[in-house]
Structures are given as C-alpha cells and as structure tokens.
C-alpha positions as CSV (number, residue, x, y, z in Angstrom):
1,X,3.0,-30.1,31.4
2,X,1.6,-30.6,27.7
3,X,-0.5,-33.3,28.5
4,X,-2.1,-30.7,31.3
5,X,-1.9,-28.0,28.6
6,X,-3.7,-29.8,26.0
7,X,-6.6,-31.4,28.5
8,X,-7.6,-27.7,29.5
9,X,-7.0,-26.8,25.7
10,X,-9.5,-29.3,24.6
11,X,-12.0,-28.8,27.3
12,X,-12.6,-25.5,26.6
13,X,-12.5,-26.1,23.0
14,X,-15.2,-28.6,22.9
15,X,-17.5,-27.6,25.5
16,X,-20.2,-25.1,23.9
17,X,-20.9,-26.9,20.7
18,X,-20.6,-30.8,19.2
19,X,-20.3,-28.8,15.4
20,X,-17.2,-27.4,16.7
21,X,-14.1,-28.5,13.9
22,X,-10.9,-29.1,15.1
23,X,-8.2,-27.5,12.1
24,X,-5.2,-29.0,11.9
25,X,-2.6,-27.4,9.6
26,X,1.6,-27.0,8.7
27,X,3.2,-24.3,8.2
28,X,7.0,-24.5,6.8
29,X,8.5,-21.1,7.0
30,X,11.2,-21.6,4.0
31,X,13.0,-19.8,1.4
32,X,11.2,-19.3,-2.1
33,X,12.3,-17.6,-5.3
34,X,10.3,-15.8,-6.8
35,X,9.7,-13.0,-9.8
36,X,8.8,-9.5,-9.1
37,X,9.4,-6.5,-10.6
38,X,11.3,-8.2,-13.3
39,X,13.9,-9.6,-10.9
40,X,13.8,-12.8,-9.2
41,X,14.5,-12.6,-5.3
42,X,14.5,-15.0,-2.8
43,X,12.1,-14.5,0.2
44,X,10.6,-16.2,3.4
45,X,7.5,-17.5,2.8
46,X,4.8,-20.3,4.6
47,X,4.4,-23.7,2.9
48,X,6.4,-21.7,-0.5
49,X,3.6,-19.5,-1.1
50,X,3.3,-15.3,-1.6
51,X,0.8,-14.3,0.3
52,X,1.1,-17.6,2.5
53,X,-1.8,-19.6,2.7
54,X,-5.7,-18.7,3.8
55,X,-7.1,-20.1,7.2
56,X,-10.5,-20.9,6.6
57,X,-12.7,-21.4,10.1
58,X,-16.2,-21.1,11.9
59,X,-16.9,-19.3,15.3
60,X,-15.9,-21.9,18.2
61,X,-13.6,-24.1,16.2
62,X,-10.0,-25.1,17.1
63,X,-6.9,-24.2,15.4
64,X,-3.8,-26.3,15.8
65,X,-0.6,-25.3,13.4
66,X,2.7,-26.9,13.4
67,X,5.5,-24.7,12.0
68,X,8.7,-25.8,11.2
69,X,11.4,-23.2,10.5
70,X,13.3,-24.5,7.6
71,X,14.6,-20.3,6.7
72,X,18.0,-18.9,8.1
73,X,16.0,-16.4,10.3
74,X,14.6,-17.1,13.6
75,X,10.6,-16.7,13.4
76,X,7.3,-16.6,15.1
77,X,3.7,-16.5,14.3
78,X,1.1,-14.2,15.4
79,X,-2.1,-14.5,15.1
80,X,-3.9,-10.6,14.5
81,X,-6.9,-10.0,16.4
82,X,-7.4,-13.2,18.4
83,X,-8.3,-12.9,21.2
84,X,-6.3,-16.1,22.9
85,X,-8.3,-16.2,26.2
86,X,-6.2,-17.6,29.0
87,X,-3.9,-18.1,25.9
88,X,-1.2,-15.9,25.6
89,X,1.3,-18.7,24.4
90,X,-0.1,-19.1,21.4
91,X,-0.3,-15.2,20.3
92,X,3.4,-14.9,19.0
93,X,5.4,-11.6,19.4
94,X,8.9,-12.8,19.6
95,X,10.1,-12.3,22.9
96,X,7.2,-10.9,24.5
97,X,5.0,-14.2,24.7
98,X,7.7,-16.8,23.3
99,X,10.9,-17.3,22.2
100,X,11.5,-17.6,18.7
101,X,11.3,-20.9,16.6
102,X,15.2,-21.4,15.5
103,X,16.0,-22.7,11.9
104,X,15.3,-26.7,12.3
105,X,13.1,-25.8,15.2
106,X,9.3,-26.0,15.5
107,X,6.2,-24.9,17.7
108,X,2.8,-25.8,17.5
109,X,0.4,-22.7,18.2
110,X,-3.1,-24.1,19.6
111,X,-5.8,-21.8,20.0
112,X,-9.8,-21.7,19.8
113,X,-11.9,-19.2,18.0
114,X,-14.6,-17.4,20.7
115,X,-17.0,-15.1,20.3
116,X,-15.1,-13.6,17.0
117,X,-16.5,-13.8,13.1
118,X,-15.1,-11.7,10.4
119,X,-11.6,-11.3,8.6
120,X,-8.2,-11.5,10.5
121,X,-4.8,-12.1,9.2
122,X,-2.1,-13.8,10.2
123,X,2.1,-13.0,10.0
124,X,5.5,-13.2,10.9
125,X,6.4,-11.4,14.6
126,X,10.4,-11.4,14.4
127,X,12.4,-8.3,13.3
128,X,10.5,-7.3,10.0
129,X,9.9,-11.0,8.1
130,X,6.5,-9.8,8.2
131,X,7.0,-8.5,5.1
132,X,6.4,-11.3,2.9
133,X,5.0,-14.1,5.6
134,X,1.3,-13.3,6.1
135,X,-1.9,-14.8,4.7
136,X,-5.8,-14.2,5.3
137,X,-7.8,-16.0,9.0
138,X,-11.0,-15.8,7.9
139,X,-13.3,-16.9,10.4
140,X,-16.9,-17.8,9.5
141,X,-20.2,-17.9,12.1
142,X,-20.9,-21.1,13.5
143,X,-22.9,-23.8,11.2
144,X,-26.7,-23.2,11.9
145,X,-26.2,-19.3,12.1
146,X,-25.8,-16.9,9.5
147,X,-24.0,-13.0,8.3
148,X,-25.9,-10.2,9.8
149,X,-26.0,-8.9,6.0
150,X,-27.6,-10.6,2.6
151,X,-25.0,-13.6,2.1
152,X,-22.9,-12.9,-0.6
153,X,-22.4,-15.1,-3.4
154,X,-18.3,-14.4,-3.8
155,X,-16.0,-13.8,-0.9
156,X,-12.7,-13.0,-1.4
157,X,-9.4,-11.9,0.6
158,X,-7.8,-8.7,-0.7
159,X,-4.7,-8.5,1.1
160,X,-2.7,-5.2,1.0
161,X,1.0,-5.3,0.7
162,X,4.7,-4.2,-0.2
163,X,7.3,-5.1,-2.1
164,X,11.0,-4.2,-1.7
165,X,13.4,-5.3,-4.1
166,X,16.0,-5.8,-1.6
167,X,16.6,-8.4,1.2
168,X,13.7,-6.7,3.8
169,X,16.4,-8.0,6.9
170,X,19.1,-6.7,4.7
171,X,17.0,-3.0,4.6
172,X,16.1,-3.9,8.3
173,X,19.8,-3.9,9.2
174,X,21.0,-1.4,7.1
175,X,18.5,1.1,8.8
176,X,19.1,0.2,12.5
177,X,22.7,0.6,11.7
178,X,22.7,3.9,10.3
179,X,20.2,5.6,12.7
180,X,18.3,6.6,9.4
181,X,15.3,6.1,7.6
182,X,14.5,2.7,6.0
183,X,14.6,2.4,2.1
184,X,11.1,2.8,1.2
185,X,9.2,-0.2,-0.6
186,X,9.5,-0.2,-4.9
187,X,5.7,-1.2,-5.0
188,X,3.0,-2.2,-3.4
189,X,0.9,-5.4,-3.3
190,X,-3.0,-7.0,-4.2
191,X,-2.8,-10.3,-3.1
192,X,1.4,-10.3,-3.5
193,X,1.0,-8.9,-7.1
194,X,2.7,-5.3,-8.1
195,X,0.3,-4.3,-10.4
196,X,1.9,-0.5,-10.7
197,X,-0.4,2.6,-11.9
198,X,2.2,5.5,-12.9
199,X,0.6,8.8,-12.5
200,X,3.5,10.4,-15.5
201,X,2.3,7.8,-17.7
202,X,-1.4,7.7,-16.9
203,X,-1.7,3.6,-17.8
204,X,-1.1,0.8,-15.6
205,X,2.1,-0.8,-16.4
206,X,2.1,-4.6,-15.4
207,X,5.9,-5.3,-14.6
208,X,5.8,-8.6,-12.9
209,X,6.1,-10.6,-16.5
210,X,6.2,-14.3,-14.9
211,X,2.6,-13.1,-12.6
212,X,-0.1,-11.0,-14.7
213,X,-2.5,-9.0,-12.4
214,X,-4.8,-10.1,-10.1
215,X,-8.4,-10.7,-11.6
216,X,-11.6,-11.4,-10.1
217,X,-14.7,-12.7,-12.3
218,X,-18.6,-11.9,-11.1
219,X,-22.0,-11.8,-12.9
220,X,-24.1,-9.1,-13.4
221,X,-26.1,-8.8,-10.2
222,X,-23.7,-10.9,-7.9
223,X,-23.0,-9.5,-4.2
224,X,-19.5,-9.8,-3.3
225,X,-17.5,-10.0,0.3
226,X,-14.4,-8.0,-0.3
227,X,-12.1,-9.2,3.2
228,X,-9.5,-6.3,2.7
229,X,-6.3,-6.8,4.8
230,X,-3.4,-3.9,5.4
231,X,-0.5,-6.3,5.7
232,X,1.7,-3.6,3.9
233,X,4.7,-3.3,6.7
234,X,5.4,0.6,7.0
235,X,1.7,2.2,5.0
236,X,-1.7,3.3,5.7
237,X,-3.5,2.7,2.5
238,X,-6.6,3.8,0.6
239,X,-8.6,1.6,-1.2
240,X,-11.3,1.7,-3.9
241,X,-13.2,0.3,-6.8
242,X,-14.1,2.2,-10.0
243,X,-17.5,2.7,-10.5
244,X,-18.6,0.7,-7.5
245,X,-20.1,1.8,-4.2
246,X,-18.7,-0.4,-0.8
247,X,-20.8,-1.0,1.9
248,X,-18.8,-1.3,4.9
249,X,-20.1,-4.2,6.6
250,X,-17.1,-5.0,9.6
251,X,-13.4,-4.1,10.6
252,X,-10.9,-6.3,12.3
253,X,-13.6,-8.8,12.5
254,X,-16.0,-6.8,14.5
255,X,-19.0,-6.3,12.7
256,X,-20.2,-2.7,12.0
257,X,-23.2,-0.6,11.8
258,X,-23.5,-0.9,7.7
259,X,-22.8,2.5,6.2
260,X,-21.5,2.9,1.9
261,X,-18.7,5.0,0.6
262,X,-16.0,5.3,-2.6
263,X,-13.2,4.7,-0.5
264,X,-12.0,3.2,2.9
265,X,-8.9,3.3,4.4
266,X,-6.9,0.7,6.3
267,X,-4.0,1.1,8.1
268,X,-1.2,-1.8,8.8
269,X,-2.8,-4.8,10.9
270,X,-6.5,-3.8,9.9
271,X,-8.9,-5.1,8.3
272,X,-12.3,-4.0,6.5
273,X,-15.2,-6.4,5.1
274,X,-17.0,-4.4,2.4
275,X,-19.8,-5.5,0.4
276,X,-19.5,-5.1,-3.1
277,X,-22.8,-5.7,-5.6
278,X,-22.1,-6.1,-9.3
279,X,-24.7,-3.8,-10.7
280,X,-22.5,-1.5,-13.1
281,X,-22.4,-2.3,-17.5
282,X,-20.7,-4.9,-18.2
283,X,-17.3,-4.8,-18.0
284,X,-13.7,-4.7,-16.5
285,X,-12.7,-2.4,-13.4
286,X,-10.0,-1.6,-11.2
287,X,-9.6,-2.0,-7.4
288,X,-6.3,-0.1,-6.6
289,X,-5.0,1.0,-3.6
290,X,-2.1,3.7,-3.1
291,X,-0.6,5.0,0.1
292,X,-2.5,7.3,2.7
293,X,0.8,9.3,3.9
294,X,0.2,11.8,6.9
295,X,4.1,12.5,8.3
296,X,5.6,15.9,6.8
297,X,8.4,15.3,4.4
298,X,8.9,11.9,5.0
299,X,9.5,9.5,2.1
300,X,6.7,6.9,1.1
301,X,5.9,4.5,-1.7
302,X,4.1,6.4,-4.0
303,X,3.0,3.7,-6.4
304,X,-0.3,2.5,-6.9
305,X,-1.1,-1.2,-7.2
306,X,-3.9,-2.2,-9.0
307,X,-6.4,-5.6,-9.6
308,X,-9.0,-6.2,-12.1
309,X,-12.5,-6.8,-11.1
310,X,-14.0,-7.9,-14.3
311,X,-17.7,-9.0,-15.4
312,X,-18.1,-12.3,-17.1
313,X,-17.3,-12.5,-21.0
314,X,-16.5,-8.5,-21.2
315,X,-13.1,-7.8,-22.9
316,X,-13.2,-3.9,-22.4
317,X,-10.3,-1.9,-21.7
318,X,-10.2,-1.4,-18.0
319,X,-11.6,1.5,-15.9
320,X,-9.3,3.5,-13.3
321,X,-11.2,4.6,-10.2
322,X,-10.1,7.8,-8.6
323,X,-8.5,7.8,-5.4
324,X,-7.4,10.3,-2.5
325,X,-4.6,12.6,-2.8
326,X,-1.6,10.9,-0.7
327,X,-2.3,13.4,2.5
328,X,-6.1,14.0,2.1
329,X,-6.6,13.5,6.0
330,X,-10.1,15.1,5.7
331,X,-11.3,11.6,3.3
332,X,-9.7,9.5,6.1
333,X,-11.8,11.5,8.7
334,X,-14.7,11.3,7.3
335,X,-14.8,7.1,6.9
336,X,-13.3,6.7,10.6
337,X,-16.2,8.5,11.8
338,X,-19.0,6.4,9.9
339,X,-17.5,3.5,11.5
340,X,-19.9,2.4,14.5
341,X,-21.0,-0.5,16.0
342,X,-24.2,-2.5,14.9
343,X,-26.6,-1.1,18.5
344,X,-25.9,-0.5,21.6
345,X,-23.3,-1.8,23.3
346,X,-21.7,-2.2,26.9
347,X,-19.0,0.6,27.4
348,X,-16.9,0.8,30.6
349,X,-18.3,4.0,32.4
350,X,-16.8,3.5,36.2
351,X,-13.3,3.3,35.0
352,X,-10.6,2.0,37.6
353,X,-7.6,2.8,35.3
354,X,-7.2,6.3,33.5
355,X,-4.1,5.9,31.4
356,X,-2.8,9.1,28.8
357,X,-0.1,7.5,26.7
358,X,1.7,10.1,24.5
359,X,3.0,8.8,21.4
360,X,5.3,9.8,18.2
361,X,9.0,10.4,17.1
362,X,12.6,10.9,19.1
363,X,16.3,11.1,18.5
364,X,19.3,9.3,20.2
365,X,22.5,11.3,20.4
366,X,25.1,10.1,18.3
367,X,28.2,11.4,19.9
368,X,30.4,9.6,20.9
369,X,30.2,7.0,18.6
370,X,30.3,6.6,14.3
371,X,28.3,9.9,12.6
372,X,24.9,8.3,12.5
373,X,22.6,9.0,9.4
374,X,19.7,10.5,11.2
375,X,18.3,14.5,11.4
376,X,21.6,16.6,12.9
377,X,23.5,13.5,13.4
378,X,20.6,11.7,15.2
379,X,19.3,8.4,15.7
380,X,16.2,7.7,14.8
381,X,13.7,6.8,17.8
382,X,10.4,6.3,19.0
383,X,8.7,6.1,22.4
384,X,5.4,6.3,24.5
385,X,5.3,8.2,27.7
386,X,8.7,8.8,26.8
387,X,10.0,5.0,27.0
388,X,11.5,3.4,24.2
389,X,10.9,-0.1,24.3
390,X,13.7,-2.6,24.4
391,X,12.8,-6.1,24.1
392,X,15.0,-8.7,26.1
393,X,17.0,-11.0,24.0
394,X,17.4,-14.4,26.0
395,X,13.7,-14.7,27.6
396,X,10.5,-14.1,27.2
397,X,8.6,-11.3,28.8
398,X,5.6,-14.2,29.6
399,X,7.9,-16.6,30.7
400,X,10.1,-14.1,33.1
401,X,6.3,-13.0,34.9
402,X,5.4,-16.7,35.2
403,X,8.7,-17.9,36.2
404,X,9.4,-14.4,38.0
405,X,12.9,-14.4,36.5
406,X,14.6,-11.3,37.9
407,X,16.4,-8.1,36.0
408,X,14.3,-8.7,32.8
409,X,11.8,-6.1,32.9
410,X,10.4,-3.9,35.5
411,X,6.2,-3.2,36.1
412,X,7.0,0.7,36.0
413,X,5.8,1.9,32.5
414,X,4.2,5.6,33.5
415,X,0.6,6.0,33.9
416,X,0.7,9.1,31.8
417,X,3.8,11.3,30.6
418,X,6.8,12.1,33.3
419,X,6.8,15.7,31.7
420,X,3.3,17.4,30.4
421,X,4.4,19.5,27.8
422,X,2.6,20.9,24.5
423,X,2.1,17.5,22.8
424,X,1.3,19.0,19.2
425,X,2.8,22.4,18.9
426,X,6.6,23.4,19.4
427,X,8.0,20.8,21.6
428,X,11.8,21.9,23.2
429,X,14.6,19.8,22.1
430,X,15.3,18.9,25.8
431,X,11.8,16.7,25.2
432,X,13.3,15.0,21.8
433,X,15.0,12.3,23.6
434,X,13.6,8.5,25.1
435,X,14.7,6.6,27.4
436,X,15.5,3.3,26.7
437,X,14.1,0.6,28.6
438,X,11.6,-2.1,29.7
439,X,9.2,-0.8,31.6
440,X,5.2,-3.0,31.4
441,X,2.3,-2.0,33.6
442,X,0.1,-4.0,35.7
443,X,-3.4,-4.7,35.5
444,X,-5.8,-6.6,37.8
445,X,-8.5,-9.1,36.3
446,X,-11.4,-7.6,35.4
447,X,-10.5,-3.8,35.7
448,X,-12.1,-1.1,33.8
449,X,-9.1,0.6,31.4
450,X,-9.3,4.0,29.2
451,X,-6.2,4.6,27.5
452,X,-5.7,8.1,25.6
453,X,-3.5,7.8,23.0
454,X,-2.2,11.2,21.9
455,X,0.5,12.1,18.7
456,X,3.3,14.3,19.4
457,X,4.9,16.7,16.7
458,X,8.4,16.1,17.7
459,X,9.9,15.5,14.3
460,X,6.2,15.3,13.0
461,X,3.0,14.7,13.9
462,X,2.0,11.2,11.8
463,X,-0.9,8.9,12.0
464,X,-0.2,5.9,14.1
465,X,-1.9,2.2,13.6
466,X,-2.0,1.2,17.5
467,X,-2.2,-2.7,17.7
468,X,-3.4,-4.2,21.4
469,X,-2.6,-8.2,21.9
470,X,-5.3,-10.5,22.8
471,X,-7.9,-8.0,23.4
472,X,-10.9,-5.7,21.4
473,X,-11.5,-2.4,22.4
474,X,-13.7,0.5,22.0
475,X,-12.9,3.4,20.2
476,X,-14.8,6.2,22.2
477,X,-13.5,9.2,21.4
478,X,-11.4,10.8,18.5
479,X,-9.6,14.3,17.9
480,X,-7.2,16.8,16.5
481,X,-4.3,18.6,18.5
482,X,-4.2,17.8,22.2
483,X,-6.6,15.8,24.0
484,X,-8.4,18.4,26.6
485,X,-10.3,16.2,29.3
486,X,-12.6,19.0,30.7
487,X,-14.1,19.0,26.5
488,X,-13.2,16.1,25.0
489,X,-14.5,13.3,27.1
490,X,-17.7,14.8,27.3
491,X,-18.3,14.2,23.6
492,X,-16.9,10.5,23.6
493,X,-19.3,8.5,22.0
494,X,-20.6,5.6,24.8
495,X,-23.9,4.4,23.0
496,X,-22.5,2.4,19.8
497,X,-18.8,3.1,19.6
498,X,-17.0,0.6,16.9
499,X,-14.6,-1.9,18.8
500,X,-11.0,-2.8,17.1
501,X,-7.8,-4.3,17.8
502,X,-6.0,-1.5,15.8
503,X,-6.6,2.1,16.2
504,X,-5.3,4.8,13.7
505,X,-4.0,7.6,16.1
506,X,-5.4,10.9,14.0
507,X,-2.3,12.6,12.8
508,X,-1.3,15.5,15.0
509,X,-4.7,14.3,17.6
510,X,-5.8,11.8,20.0
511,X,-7.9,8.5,20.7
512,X,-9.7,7.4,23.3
513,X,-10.1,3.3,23.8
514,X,-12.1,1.9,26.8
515,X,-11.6,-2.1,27.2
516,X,-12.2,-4.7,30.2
517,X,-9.0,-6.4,31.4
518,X,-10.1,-9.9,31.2
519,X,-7.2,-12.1,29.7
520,X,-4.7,-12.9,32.1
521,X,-1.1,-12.6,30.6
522,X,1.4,-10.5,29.0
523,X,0.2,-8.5,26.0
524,X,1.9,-6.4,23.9
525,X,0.9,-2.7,22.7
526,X,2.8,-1.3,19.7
527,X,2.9,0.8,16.5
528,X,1.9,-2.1,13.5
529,X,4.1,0.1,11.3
530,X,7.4,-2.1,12.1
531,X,10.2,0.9,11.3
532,X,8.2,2.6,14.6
533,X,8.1,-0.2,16.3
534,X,12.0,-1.5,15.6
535,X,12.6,2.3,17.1
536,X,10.9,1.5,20.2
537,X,7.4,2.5,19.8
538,X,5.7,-0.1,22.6
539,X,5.5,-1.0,25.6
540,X,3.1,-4.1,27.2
541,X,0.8,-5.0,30.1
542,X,0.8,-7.5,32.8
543,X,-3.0,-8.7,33.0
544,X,-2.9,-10.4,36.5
545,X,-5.0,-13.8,36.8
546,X,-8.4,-13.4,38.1
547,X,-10.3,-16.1,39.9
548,X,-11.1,-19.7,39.5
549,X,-9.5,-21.6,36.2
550,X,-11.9,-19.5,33.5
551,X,-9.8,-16.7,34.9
552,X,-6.3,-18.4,34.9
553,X,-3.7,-17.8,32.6
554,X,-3.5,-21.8,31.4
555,X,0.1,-23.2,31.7
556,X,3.0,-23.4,29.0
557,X,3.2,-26.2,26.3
558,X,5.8,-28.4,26.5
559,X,7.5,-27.5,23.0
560,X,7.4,-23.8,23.6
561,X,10.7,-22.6,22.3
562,X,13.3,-22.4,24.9
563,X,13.8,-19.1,26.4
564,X,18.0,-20.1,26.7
565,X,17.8,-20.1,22.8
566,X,19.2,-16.7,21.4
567,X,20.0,-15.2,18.2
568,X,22.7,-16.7,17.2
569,X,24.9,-13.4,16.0
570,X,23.8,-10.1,15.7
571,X,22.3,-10.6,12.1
572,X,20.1,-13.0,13.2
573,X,21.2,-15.7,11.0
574,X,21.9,-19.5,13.2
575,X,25.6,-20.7,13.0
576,X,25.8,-24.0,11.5
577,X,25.8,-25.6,15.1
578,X,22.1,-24.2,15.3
579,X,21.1,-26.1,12.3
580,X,19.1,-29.7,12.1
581,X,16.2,-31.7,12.8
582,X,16.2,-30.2,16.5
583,X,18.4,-26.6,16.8
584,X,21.0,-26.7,19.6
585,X,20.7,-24.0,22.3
586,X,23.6,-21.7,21.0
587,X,25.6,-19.7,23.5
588,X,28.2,-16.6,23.1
C-alpha cells in the first residue's frame, strides 16, 4: 500500500514544474527543560527547541517529515492551512484523520504545497500539547515568480504565544476533571519569550533572566515582512508597533487587498503578513501584543509581551506603542472589515448546501455524581447545533469511513439548529444543555457550501476563531446579534471577499463562509481555542470522492499509526509496555 501511496504522492508532486524541491525533515517530539519566568519547567518541544523549528518552502514543493515521539504523551502534527488535496492523511487531528504517534512510535507526514504562498504554522493536534509544540511554515512563490508587493529586505516570523507555569496536560486534566474553567496562562509569548509589560508599574519588566527579549535589527529605510502567527492556545490577541504604520499585505496565506493600520488583530490559528518600512528616527521600539478578550467576566491573561524592534547602532531607551483596551470590539471591527481580497474573485452563487450552524457555551448536569466546579454546580460545555463533539478513542474518524467500521460515528450532524430560538438575547435554561455525540455531515464532490456561523449568549456571547481542515473559504458576510436572511445576505459581499482557513465569529453576531467541496476526505471544523474545543465545540464533514483519480481521496500510508493503539490510561501517559524503538498496541 505505501509503495502505491508514494507513486501517486510523487506524481502529483513532480508534475507541474522540474524547480519543484523535495524537503525532507525530522521532527523528535521530546522533553526539554527550559527557563521561564524565573522557573525552569520541563516541556514538549520539536527537535528541543521553543518555538520548534521554521519550515522554509516555495509554491509546488514537497514536504516529507519524519517524527519520532520520544515525550510520554501521545502526539500528532497538523499542518494549519494546508490544503492536503486528496490528502487528508497527512493533515493530523488526532483521531479524526489518524491515530496518534505513541511514545517510541513514528509517522512520516508527506504532503505538497499547491496553489498556496504566504505564512502558515504548524503544531501539536493531541489534547492541548499545542501549547508549546508549534513553529512558523512559511511558504515562498515558486523560483522565477515574485511577491505581489515591493520585496522586502527582512522577513521574519513573529509567533504569538502563552506560557503557563504549570504542566499544560497537568492544567488540561485538572480542568476536565473539575468541570471548571482552565487556570489562565502567567504570560504571553514573542517568539517563546515572556517579555511582560505591567500596566501598575508602567515599564517592561524582563523576567526570563537565562533568555533576554526578543530583538530585531533593521536600517533606516529597510522594508520589513512581519509573518505574525496566533499560536497562543486559549487568546485572540492585538498586535502593534510603536511608531510604525503596518500595511496588511495577507492572512492565513491568502494574499489581501493591501490596506495600513496601528494595529491588527489575530486570533488562535491565524495568521497576518504585514509590511513594515523603517522610516521612523533612529532608534529602539516595541512590538507588543496583549490579549483581545470579548467573553463577559471570564478570566484572561492580562499581560502584555513585548519585543524590541531596534534601528542599527541606536542605544535609546525603548518606546511603548499603545494598544487596544482588552474588549475594544469596535478596533477589531474595524481591521476585519478592511480585510479583502486583491480583485475579483470566483464566489459560489447557486449554492447546493445552505448550512446555519449555531455556536457558543453549555453546561452538563452534575448530579448524580462528585459537586463539579462549574456555574451552579455545572459542567462546563460547548456545542454547535446543539452537539457536543465526542471524538472516538480506538479509531480514526478517516479510517472508520474508508474502512466503513460500524458504531463509530453517525453522518447525522444537523443542517441547522433542532430548536430556533433567540440565539443572542435571553436563551431559557431548557436550551443550556448539549448533547453529546458524534454526529459528521456529508458532502458530495464538488458541491457549492454556505455555512452561517452564528454566537449564542448562553453563558456569554464570545468571539470564536473557527478553523476548517484542508480547505479556504470565503468570508462573505459579517454581523452583530442574529443573522436575519431576508437582510443580511443581501449585503454579503460577493465581488472581493477575503478567503481564510480561520474565521473570528463576531462576538454576540454571525459569519457567513461560502467554499467549494473539492477535497475528498474527513475534515474537521472546530473552535482553535482548545478549552472550547476539549468541551466539545466541533463537529466534521465527510467530503465524498468525486470522479477519476484527481478527485480520489489517495490511499493510506503504510506507517499510519494503528487505529488499535489507544491511550494507554486515562492521563494519557504509555505504560512501560508501550515504550521502545517500535510501541506495542496496548490493550485494557
């Protein structure tokens, strides 16, 4: 089966271009201690390094990584924002395209660039290891072509993070346990570094003593490619640059219709490519970045981290830019809506499916059972169309549809919500509670798909990042309270509307996406903040194969990991049996 796997791998990969590179990399997902916030702590990292290590590519090239799980956790990879066509094996959500890669197991993820330039990311899709295994896929055009924009002379990978003090499986557990809230991070990240800016002090106070902050050097006149990257696991986050004006040139490696602002935001799994010229005096400035925080009352990390952006042989005291206040919804408004594509593009119009997913918070009972931490002794939950996602624990999703393995998961996930109710004002408590379960929806090759997302206020109404698996989409429409399809669509933008692979759900509104369904596979739709997500907030599609091979989902490798391997104990750590060169299949 490989050998058939990789002939239809490499024909594809080598037949549009002889500059076409192949990129052959290892990834070892292993423990690494490491000092932050004045106290070392032992993480998961890739190949020992925090954040793990850049992918640099072209347009058409092909991407083969070999990783090895040397950690006590089981792991995948996913790759944000590719598209995988035909490909689903190598996208990486842990038990929706694969099984995870056991300690002393490995998988090799193959995959080919198409038709995508611009800045991706790449991190851990098991439980919440995300946290500290990511790293920048930046993915140049193809040799001979060029950036639709002045090429800059610096380009460099901001990625956006958090920091927790704590074991992040340990806060993982601890929450899922409970019912409850997780422990919020202790700082956020530039480029793994918690840089902290404290509002009572009004100074920047670096307290990382073994890693000093983050510093860039330019010259006077130098254009500079800023590739920001929300990795941050739970935050949406503002970003800026004191004194400097961004031109927003791309987002999740789509490129944009060039507009310039103070400040972007980016929520968890986006990305923004800004262009950055170095026309101010001479001298030292701040990027920072501090959390964009829409839900009422809830807790958030209110630091702000901080980098220096300095001028060549300048010495000054660093500036601090202003930023957003924490809820200022109107700032975040205002960039969304500047963000279009470059022309014209080719928007779905006859649609053949007309899906209203509604979105947001929900309680389990407790009773009977231990007095759970939540709101009125609650669980916390999350669903969409009322569904709270459960994933199976002993197969795939992808492999149960191929090898149509029965009582995993049924094709029933509701085309819009079993009970219409007032999805932004006073919703009745009858309406607070999911149901569990595993419910995907089907799709055939080549349909036209609008999906409405819409916010609900139960507990509160909160801005959602909205992640879609192996596929672009358009953003066509955007609002505030509930989405009113006599008005609304009317006013969706079908001319140049921006296309992402995330979408921030307006707090307490709606938004519209249009795509074509033309990736055979399973593909997974979710929250990208992982507390919503570990509460259920998904669900996945079933893209059926089309015609001919171009349209056929391509088979398994051989080394996928296999689907009887399971966590070995409810912690997720492997019993000693599990451990070696090759992990045993472990069974209860």
């Amino acid at each position: 089966m490989d050998s058939i796997f990789l002939a239809i791998f490499f024909t594809l990969a080598f037949t549009t271009s002889a500059n076409q590179e192949t990129h052959h990399h290892e990834f070892s997902v292993q423990e690494q201690s490491i000092m932050r916030l004045c106290k070392s702590h032992t993480i998961i990292t890739v190949n020992g390094q925090f954040p793990g290590p850049t992918l640099e590519v072209r347009n058409g090239d092909a991407v083969i990584v070999k990783v090895t799980n040397k950690a006590r956790y089981n792991v995948t990879i996913h790759w944000h924002g590719l598209r995988q066509m035909q490909n689903p094996w190598a996208d990486g959500p842990e038990y929706v395209t694969q099984c995870p890669i056991m300690p002393g197991g490995s998988y090799t993820y193959k995959f080919i660039i198409q038709d995508q330039e611009g800045t991706l990311w790449w991190h851990a899709h098991s439980r919440w290891l995300r946290a500290t295994v990511y790293g920048a896929l930046v993915i140049r055009p193809k040799l001979g072509s060029s950036y639709p924009f002045p090429k800059p002379k610096l380009e460099l990978p901001i990625v956006l993070g958090e920091w927790w003090i704590r074991d992040i499986i340990s806060v993982q557990r601890q929450a899922l346990f409970s019912g409850a809230a997780p422990n919020i991070s202790d700082a956020l990240t530039i480029n793994g570094q918690p840089v902290i800016f404290t509002d009572a002090l009004n100074k920047i106070k670096n307290i990382s003593p073994n890693a000093g902050t983050v510093k860039y050097s330019v010259t006077s006149g130098d254009t500079v490619l800023l590739r920001v990257i929300n990795a941050a696991l739970n935050q949406q986050l503002f970003f800026t640059v004191a004194n400097h004006r961004l031109t927003v040139v791309a987002t999740d490696a789509v490129y944009t219709k060039p507009f310039t602002t103070t400040v972007i935001m980016v929520g968890p799994g986006q990305t923004t490519d800004v262009l950055l010229t170095a026309d101010q005096r001479p001298g030292r400035y701040y990027m920072a970045a501090r959390a964009y925080a829409s839900a009422r009352n809830a807790p958030f990390d209110n630091t702000t981290t901080t980098a220096i952006l300095e001028y060549k042989s300048t010495t000054s005291r660093p500036i601090l830019p202003p930023l957003p206040a924490y809820n200022d919804t109107n700032t975040v408004t205002a960039f969304t809506n500047q963000i279009k594509s470059p022309g014209k593009v080719d928007v779905p119009k006859n649609l053949d499916e007309n899906l209203f997913f509604v979105v947001g918070f929900g309680f389990f009972n407790c009773s009977p059972g231990p007095r759970c931490q939540g709101p009125n002794n609650t669980r916390f939950a999350a669903s969409m169309n009322n569904v709270s996602f459960v994933l199976p624990s002993s197969v795939s999703l992808l492999q149960a549809y191929t090898n149509k393995i029965p009582n995993v998961y049924t094709p029933d996930f509701p085309a819009t919500p079993p009970v219409k109710f007032d999805y932004t004002g006073n919703v009745p408590r009858g309406l607070w509670q999911p149901v569990k379960g595993t419910k995907l929806y089907k799709l055939k090759f080549g349909s036209s798909v609008q999906i409405v997302l819409q916010d609900t206020s139960i507990f509160s109404t909160e801005d959602h990042p909205v992640h879609l698996h192996g596929y672009h989409f358009y953003v066509v429409g955007q609002g505030f309270g509930n989405f009113n399809p006599s008005q609304d669509t009317a006013r969706f933008n079908l001319v140049d509307p921006p296309q992402r692979n995330t979408i921030d759900i307006p707090v307490g509104g709606w938004a519209a996406i249009r795509f074509i369904a033309d990736n055979p596979g399973v593909w997974l739709m979710h929250c990208h903040i992982d507390t919503h997500l570990a509460w259920g907030f998904g669900m996945a599609f079933i893209v059926e194969n089309g015609v001919g091979p171009s349209q056929t989902l391509l088979p398994p490798p051989a080394d996928l990991p296999r689907s009887k391997w399971r966590e070995a104990w409810r912690g997720g750590e492997a019993k000693p049996q599990a451990l070696g060169a090759m992990a045993k299949p472990w069974h209860f």
